[in-house]
C-alpha positions in Angstrom: 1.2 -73.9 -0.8 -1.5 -75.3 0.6 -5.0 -73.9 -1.2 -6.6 -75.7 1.4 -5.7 -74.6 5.0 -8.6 -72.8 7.4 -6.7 -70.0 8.4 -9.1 -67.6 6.9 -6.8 -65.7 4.6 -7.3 -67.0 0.7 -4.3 -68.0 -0.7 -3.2 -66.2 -4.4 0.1 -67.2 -5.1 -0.7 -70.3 -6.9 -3.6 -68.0 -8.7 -0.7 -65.1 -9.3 1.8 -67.4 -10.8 -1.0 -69.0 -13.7 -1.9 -65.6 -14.0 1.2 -64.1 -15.0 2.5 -66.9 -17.1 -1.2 -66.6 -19.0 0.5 -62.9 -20.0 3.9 -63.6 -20.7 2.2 -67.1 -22.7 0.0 -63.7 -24.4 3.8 -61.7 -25.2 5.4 -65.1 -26.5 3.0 -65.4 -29.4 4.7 -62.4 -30.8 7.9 -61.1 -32.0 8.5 -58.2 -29.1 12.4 -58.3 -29.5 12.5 -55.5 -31.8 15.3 -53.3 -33.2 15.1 -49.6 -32.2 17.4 -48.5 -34.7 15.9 -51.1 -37.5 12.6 -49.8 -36.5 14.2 -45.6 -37.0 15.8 -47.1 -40.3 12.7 -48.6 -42.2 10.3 -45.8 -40.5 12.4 -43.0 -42.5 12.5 -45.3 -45.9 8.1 -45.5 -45.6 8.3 -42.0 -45.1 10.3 -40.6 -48.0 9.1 -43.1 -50.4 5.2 -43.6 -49.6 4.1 -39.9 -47.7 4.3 -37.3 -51.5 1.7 -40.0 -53.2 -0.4 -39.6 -49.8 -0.2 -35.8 -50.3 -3.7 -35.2 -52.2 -7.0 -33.6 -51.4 -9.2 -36.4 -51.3 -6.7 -37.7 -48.7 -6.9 -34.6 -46.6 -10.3 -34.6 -46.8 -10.8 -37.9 -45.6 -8.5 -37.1 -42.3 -10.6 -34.6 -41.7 -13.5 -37.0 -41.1 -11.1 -38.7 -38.8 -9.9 -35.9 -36.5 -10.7 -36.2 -32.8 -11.4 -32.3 -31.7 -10.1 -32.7 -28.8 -9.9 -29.8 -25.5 -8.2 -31.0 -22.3 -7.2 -27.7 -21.1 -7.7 -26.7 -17.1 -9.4 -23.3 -18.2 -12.1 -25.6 -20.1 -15.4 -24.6 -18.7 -19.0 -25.2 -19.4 -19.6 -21.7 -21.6 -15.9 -22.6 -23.7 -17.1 -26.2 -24.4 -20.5 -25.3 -25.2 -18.9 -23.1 -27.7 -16.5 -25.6 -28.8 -19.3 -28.2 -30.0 -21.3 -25.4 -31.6 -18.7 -25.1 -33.8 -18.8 -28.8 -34.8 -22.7 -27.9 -35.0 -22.2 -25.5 -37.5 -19.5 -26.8 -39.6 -21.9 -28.9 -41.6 -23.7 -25.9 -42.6 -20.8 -24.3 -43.1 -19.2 -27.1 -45.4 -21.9 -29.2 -46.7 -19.0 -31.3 -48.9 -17.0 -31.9 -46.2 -17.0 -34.6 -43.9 -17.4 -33.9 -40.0 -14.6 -34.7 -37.1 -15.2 -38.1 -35.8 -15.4 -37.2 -32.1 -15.6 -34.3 -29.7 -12.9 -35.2 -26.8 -13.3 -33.8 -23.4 -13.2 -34.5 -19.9 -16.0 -36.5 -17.9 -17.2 -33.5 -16.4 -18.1 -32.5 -19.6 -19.9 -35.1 -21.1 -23.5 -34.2 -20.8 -23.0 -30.6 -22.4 -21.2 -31.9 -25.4 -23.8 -35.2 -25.6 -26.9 -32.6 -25.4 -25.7 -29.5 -27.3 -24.1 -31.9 -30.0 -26.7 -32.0 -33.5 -24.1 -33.9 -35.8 -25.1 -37.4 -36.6 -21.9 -39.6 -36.3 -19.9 -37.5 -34.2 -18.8 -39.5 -30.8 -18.4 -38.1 -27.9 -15.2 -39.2 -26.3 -14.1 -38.7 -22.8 -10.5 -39.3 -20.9 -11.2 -41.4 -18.3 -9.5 -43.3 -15.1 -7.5 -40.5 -13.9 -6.2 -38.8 -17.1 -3.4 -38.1 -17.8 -1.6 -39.9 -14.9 -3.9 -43.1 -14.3 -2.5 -42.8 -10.9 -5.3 -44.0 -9.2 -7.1 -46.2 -7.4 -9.0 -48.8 -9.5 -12.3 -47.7 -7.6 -11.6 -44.0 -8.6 -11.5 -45.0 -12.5 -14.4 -47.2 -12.3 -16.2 -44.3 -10.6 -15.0 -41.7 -13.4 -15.6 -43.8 -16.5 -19.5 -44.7 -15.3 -20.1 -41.5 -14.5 -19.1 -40.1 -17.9 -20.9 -43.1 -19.5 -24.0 -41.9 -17.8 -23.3 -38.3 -18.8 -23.4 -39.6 -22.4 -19.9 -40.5 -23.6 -20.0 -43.2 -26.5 -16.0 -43.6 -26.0 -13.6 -43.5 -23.4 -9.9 -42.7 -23.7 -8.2 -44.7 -20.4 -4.3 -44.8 -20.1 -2.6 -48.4 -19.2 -1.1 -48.1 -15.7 2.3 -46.8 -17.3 4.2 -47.2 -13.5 2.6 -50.6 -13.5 4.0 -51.8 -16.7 7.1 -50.6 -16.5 7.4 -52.7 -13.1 6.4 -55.9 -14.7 2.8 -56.2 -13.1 0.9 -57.0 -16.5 -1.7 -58.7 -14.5 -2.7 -55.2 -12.7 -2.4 -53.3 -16.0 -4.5 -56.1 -18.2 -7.2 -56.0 -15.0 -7.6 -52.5 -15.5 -8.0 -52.4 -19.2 -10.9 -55.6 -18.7 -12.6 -53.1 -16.0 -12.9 -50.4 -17.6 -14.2 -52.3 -20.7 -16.7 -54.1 -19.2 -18.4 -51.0 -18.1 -17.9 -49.7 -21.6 -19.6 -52.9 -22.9 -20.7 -51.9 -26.6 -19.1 -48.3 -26.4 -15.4 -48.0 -27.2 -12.6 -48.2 -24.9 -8.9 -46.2 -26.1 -6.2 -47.5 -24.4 -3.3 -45.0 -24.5 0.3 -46.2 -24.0 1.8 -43.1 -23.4 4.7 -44.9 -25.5 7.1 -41.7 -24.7 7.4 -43.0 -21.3 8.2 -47.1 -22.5 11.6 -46.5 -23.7 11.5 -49.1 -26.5 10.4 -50.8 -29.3 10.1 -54.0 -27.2 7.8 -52.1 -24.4 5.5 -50.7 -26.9 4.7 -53.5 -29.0 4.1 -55.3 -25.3 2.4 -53.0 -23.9 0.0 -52.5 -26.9 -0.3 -56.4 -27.3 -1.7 -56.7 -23.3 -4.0 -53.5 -24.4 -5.9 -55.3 -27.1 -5.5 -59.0 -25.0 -6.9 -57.0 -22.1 -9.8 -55.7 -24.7 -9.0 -52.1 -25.7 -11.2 -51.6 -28.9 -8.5 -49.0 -29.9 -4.6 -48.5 -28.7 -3.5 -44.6 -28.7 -0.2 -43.3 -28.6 0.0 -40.8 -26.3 -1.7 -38.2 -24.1 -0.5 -35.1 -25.6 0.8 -34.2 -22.0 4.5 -36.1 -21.9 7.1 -35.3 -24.0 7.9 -36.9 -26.6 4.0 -37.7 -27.7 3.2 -39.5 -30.9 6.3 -40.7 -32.8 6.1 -42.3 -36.0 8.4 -44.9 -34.8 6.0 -45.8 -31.9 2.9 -45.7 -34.5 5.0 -48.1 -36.6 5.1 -50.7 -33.7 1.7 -50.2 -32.5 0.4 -50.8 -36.2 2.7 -54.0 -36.8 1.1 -54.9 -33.3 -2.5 -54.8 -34.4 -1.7 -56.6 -37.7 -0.4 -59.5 -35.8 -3.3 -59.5 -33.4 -5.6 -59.0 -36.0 -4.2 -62.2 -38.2 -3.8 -64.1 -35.0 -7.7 -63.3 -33.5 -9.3 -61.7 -36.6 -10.3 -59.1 -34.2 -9.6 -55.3 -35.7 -8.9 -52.9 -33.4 -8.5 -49.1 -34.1 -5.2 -47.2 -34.2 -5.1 -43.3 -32.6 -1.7 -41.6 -32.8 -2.6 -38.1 -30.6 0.0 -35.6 -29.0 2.1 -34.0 -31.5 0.2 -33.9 -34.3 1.0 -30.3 -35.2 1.4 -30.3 -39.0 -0.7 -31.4 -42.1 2.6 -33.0 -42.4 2.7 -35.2 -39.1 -1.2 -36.4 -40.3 0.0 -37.7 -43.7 3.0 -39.7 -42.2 0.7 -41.5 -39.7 -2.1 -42.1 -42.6 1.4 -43.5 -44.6 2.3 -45.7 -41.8 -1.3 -47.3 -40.9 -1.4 -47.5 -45.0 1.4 -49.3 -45.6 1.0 -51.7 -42.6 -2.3 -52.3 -41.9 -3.4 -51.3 -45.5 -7.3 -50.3 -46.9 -9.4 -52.0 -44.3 -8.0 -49.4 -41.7 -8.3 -46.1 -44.1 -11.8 -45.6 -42.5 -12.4 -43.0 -39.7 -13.9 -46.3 -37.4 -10.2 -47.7 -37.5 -8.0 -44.6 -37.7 -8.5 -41.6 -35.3 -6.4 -38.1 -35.0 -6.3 -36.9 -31.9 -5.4 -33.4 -32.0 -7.0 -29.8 -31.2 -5.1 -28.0 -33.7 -4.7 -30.2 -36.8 -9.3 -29.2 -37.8 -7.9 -25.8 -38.4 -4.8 -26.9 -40.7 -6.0 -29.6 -42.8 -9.1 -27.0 -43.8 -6.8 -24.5 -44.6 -5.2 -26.9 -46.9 -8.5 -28.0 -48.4 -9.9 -24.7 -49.2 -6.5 -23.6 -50.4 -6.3 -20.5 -48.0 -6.2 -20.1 -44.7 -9.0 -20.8 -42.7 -9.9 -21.2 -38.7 -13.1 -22.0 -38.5 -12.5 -24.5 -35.0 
């Protein structure tokens, strides 16, 4: 190809093909042909061995300060959010032992309410961004949403990877995105969800979360909550073995959110187990391990005052 011709048009298949082998050169640095039914094997044997000495208070309690309250629903509205972070407001005067959620999760549009109405030091205020939950959009559109709710005063944005993309081999376009949307983010943190339901293997989710944290993701996430299956344990295994790897390979520690699914005390204890047992004690804070749920406040309470409670 010559770079060099006047035709007027610029030339990117030389560019394209250093790009893409700069990804696959990314992938070949770690092990991504994994077992599926290995993975389902050892997953089980973590779980039945390492989850009952997990089962305590002091754990509970400390997943409770790592709970993303999170409402995405389309009958969300200015009066139901306001209420929603009053709660959060409250709950320290309510439980003055206790530690608060991490993060209030909403959409952009409802950034500024949470950011303004919201009196809790330490809470974040997290928004899904770039076309949620489909990321079916143009790269303009994202850019667009994710500024706007960065103005509106979100210190985090939840982005999904370009699941359509990936699945068609175009890392470059998926890794693009993720560098985007991160370098409006700059200091604040970017969540790349996976949506690892919709990869269909091991394989895809340990690539797909290695080009998330190449691409600079500050945190991967499992899932949106709106596909079926969400979060699996098997898919937080992977994701967890991923960010180890990175991690010894870059010394750079990026966060670990399994959301969607998260229905049980139960389902909470197995992902704390897993991020445990891989990733061990440096993770166990809520800055590097994240529930995203709207229902799981409400359990793990319950649990903690020994009756049932529903305070969120």
């Amino acid at each position: 190809m010559n770079e060099h011709c006047n035709c007027g048009h610029e030339h990117h298949d030389h560019h394209h093909m250093e790009e893409m082998s700069k990804y696959d050169q990314a992938l070949a640095l770690y092990d991504t042909h994994l077992d599926d039914a290995e993975i389902a094997q050892k997953v089980a044997r973590l779980i039945e061995e390492k989850v009952p000495e997990n089962d305590t208070l002091e754990v509970k309690k400390f997943l409770m300060g790592s709970v993303e309250l999170t409402t995405l629903k389309t009958t969300d509205s200015d009066e139901s959010v306001l209420a929603f972070t009053e709660k959060v407001n409250q709950f320290e005067e309510a439980y003055p032992t206790l530690p608060h959620v991490a993060t209030i999760c909403v959409y952009p549009c409802f950034a500024s309410i949470v950011s303004q109405s919201l009196e809790v030091e330490g809470v974040e205020v997290a928004c899904v961004s770039g076309s949620f939950p489909s990321s079916q959009a143009l790269l303009e559109v994202k850019v667009a949403e994710t500024a706007l709710a960065l103005k509106d005063g979100a210190t985090e944005i939840d982005m999904v990877m370009s699941v359509g993309k990936f699945l068609s081999g175009d890392y470059e376009t998926v890794a693009d995105e993720i560098f985007e949307l991160k370098a409006l983010c700059g200091e604040k943190k970017l969540k790349c969800i996976l949506e690892t339901g919709l990869l269909g293997s091991a394989e895809n989710i340990k690539k797909a979360s290695i080009l998330a944290m190449y691409a600079g993701a500050d945190y991967i996430k499992t899932s949106t909550g709106k596909e079926k299956p969400a979060a699996t344990p098997e898919a937080a295994y992977v994701m967890c073995q991923a960010i180890k790897e990175y991690y010894e390979k870059t010394g750079i520690q990026i966060g670990f959110k399994p959301a969607g699914g998260l229905n049980t005390v139960h389902d909470a204890l197995i992902y704390y187990t897993i991020v445990k047992e891989v990733l061990g004690e440096k993770w166990l804070t809520n800055q590097y391990l994240r529930l995203g749920t709207s229902r799981l406040a409400n359990l793990l309470l319950s649990e903690v005052e020994g009756k049932e409670t529903k305070f969120f």
